[in-house]
N, CA, C and O atoms as a Tripos MOL2 file, in Angstrom:
@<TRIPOS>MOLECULE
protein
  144   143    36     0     0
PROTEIN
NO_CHARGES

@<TRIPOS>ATOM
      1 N         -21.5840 -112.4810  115.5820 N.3       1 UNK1
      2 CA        -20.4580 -111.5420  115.4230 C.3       1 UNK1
      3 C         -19.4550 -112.0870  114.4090 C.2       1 UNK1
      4 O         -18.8210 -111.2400  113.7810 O.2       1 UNK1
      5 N         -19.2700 -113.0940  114.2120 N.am      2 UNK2
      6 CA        -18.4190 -114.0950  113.5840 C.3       2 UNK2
      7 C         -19.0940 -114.0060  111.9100 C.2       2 UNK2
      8 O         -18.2770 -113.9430  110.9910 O.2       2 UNK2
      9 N         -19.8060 -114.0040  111.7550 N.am      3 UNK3
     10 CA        -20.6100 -113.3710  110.6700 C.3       3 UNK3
     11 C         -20.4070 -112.2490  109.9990 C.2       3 UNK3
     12 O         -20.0700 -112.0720  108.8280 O.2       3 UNK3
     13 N         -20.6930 -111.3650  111.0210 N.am      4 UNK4
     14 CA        -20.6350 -110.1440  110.4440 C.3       4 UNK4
     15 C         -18.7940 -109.5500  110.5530 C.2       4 UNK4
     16 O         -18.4010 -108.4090  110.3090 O.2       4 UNK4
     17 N         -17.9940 -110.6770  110.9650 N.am      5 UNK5
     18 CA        -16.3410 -110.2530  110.7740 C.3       5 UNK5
     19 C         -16.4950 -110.7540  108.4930 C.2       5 UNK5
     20 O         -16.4210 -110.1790  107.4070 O.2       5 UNK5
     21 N         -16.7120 -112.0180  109.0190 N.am      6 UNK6
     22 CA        -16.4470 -112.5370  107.6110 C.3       6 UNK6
     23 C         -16.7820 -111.8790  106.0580 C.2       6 UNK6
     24 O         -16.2210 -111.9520  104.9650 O.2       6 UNK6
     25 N         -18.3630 -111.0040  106.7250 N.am      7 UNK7
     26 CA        -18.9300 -110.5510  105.4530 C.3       7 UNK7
     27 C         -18.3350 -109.3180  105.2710 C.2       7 UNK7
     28 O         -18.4780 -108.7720  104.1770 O.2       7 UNK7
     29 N         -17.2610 -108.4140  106.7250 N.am      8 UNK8
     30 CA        -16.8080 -107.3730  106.2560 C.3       8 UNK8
     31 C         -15.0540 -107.7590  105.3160 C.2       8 UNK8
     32 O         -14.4380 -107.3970  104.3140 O.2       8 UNK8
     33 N         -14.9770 -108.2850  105.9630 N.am      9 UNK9
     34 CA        -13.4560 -109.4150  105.1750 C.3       9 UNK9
     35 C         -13.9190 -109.5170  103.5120 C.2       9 UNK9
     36 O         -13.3010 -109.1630  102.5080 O.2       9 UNK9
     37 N         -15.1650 -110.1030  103.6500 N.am     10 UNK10
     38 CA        -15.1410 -110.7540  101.9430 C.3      10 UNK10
     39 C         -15.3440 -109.0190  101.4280 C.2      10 UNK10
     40 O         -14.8120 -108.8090  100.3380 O.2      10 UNK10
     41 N         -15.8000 -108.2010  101.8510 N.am     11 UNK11
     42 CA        -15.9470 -106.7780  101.3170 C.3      11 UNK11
     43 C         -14.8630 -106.3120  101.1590 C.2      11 UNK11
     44 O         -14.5550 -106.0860   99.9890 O.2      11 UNK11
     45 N         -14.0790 -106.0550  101.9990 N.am     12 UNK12
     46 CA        -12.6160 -105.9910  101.8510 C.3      12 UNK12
     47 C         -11.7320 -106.0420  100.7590 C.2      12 UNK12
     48 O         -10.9970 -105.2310  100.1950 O.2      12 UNK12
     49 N         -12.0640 -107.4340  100.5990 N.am     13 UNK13
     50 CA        -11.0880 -108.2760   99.5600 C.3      13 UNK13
     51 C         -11.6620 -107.7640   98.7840 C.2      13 UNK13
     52 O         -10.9040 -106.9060   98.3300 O.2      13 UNK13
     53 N         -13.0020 -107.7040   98.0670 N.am     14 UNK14
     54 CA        -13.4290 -107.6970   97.0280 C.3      14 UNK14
     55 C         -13.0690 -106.3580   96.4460 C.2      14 UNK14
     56 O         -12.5320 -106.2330   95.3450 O.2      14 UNK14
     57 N         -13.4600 -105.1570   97.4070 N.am     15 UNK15
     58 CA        -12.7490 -103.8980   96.9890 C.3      15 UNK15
     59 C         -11.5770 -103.8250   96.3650 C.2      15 UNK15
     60 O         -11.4480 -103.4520   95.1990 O.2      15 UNK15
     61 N         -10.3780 -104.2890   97.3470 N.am     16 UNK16
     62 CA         -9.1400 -104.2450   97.1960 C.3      16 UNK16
     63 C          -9.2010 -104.9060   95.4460 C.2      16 UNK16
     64 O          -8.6090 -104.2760   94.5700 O.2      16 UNK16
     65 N          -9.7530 -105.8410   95.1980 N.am     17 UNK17
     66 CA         -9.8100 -106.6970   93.5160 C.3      17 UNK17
     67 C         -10.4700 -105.7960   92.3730 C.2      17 UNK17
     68 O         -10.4540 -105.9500   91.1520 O.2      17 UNK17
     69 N         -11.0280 -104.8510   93.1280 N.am     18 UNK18
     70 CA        -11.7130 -104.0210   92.0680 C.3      18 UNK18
     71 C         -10.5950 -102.9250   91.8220 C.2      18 UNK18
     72 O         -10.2910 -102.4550   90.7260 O.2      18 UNK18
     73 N          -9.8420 -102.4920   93.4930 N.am     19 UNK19
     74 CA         -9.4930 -101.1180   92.9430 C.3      19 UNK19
     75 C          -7.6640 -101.4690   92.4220 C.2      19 UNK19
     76 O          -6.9560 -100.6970   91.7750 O.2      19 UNK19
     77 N          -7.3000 -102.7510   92.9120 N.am     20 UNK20
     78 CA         -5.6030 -102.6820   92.5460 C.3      20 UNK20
     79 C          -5.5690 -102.3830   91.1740 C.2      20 UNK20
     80 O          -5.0140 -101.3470   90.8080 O.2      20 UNK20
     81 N          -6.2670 -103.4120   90.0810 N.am     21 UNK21
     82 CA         -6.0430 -103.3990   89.2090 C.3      21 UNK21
     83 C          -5.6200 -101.7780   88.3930 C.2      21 UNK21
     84 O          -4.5680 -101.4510   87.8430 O.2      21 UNK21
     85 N          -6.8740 -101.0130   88.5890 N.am     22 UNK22
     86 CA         -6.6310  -99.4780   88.6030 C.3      22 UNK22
     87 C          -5.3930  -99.2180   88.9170 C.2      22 UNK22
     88 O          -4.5970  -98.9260   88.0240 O.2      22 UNK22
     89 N          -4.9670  -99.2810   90.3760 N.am     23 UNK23
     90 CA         -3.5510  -98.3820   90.6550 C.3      23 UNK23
     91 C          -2.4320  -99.2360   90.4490 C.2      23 UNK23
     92 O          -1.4650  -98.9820   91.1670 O.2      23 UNK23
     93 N          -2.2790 -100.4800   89.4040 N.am     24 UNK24
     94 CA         -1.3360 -101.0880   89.0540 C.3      24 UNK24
     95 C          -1.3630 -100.1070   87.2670 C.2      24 UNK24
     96 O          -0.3100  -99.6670   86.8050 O.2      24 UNK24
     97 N          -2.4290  -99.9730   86.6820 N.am     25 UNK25
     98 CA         -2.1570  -99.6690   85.8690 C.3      25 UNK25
     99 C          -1.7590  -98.1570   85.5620 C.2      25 UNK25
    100 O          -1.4140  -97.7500   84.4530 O.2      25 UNK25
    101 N          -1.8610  -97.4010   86.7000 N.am     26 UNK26
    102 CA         -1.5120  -96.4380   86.2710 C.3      26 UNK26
    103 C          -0.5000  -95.9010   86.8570 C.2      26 UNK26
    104 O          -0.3670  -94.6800   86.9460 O.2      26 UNK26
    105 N           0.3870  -96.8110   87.3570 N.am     27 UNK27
    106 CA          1.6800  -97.2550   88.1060 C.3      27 UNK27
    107 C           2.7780  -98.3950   86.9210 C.2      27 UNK27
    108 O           3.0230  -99.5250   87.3430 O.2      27 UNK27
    109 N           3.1700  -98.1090   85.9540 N.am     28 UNK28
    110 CA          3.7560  -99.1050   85.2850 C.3      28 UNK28
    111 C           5.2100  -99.7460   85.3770 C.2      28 UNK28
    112 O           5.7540 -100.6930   84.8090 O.2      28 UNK28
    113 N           5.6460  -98.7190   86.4470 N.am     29 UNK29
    114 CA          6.4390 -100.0000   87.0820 C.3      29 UNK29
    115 C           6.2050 -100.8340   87.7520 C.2      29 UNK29
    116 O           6.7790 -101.9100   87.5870 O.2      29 UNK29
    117 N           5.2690 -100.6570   88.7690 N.am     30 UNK30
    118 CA          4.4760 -101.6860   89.4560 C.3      30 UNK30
    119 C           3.8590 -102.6510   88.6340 C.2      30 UNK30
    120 O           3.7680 -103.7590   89.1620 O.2      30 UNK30
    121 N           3.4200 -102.5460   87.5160 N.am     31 UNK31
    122 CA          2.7690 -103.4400   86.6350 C.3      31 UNK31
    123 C           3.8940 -104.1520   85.8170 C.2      31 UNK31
    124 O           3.5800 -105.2770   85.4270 O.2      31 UNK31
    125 N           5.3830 -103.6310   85.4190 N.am     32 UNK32
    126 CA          6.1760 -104.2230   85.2100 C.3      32 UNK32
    127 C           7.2660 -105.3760   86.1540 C.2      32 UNK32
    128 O           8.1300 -106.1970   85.8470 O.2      32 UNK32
    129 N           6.6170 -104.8570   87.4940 N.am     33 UNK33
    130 CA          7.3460 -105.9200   88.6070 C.3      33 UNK33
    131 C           6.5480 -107.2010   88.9500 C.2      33 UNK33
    132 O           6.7840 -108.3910   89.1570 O.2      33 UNK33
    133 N           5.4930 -106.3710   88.9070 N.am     34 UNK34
    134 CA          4.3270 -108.0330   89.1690 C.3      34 UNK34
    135 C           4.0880 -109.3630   87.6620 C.2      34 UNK34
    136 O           3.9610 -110.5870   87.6810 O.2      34 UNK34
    137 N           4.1250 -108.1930   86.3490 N.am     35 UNK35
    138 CA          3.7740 -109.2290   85.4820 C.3      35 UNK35
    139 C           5.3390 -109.0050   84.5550 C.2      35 UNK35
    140 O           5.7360 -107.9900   83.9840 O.2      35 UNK35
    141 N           6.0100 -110.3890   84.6770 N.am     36 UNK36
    142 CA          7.3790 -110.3170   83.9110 C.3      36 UNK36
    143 C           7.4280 -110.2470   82.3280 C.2      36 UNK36
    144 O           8.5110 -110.1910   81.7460 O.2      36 UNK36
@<TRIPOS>BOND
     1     1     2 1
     2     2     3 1
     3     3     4 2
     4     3     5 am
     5     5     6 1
     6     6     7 1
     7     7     8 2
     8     7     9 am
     9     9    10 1
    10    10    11 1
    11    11    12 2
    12    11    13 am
    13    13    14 1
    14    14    15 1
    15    15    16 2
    16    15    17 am
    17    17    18 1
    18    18    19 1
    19    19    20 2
    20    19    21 am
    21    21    22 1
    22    22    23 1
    23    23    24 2
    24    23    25 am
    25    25    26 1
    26    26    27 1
    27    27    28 2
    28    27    29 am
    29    29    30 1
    30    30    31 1
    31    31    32 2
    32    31    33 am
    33    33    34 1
    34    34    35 1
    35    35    36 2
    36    35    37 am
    37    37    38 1
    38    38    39 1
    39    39    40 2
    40    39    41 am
    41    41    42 1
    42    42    43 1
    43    43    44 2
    44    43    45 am
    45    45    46 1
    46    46    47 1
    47    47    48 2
    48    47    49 am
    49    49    50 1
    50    50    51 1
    51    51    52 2
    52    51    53 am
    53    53    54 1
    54    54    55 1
    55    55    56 2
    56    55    57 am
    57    57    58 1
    58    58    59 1
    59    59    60 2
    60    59    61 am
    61    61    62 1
    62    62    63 1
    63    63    64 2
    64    63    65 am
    65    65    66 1
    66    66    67 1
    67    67    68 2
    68    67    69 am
    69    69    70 1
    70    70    71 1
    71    71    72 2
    72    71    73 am
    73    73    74 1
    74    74    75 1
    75    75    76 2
    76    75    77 am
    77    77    78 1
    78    78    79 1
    79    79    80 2
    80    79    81 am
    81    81    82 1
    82    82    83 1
    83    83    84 2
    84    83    85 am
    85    85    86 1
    86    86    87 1
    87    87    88 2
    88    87    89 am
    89    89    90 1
    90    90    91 1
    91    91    92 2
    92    91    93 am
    93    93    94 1
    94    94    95 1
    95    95    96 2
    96    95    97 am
    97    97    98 1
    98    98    99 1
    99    99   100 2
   100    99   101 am
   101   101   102 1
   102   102   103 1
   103   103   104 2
   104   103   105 am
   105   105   106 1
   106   106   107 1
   107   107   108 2
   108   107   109 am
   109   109   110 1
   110   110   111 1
   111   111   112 2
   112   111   113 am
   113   113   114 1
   114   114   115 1
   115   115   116 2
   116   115   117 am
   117   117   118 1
   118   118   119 1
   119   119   120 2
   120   119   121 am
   121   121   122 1
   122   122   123 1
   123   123   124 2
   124   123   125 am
   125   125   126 1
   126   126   127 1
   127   127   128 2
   128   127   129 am
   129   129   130 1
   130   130   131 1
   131   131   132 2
   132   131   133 am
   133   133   134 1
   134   134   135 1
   135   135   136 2
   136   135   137 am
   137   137   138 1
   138   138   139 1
   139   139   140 2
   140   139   141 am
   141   141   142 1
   142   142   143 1
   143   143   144 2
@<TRIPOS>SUBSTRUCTURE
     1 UNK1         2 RESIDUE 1 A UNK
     2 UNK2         6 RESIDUE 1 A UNK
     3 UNK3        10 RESIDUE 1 A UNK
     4 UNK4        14 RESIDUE 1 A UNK
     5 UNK5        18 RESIDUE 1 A UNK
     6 UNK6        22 RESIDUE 1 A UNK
     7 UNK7        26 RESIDUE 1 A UNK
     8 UNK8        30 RESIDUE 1 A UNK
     9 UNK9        34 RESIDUE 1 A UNK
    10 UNK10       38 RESIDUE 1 A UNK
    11 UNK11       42 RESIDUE 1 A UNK
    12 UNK12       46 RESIDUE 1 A UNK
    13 UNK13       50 RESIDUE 1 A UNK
    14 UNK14       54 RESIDUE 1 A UNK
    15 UNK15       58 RESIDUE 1 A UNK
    16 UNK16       62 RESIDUE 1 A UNK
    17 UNK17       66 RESIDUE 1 A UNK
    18 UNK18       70 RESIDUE 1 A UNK
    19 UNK19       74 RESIDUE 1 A UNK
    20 UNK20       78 RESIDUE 1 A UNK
    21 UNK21       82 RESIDUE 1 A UNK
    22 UNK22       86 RESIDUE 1 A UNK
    23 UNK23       90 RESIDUE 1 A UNK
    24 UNK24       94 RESIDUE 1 A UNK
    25 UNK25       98 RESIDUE 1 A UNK
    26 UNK26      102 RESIDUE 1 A UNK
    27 UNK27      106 RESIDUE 1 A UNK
    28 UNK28      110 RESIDUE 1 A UNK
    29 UNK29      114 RESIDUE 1 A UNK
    30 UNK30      118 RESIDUE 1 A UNK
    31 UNK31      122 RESIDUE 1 A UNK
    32 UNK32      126 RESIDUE 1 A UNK
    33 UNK33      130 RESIDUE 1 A UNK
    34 UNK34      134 RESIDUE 1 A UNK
    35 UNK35      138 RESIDUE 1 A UNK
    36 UNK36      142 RESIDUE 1 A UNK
């Protein structure tokens, strides 16, 4: 069970890394608060 927590976690994350980038950029204040 401990397994199958971790491999849904690393899925998770990995999504989230694929899709922020997207909704930072098409958000440019958000992209102006994170990168100075």
């Amino acid at each position: 069970m401990e397994k199958v927590k971790k491999v849904t976690l690393s899925g998770k994350l990995f999504a989230i890394g694929l899709i922020l980038p997207f909704f930072i950029g098409q958000i440019p204040a958000v992209g102006k608060m994170l990168l100075p």
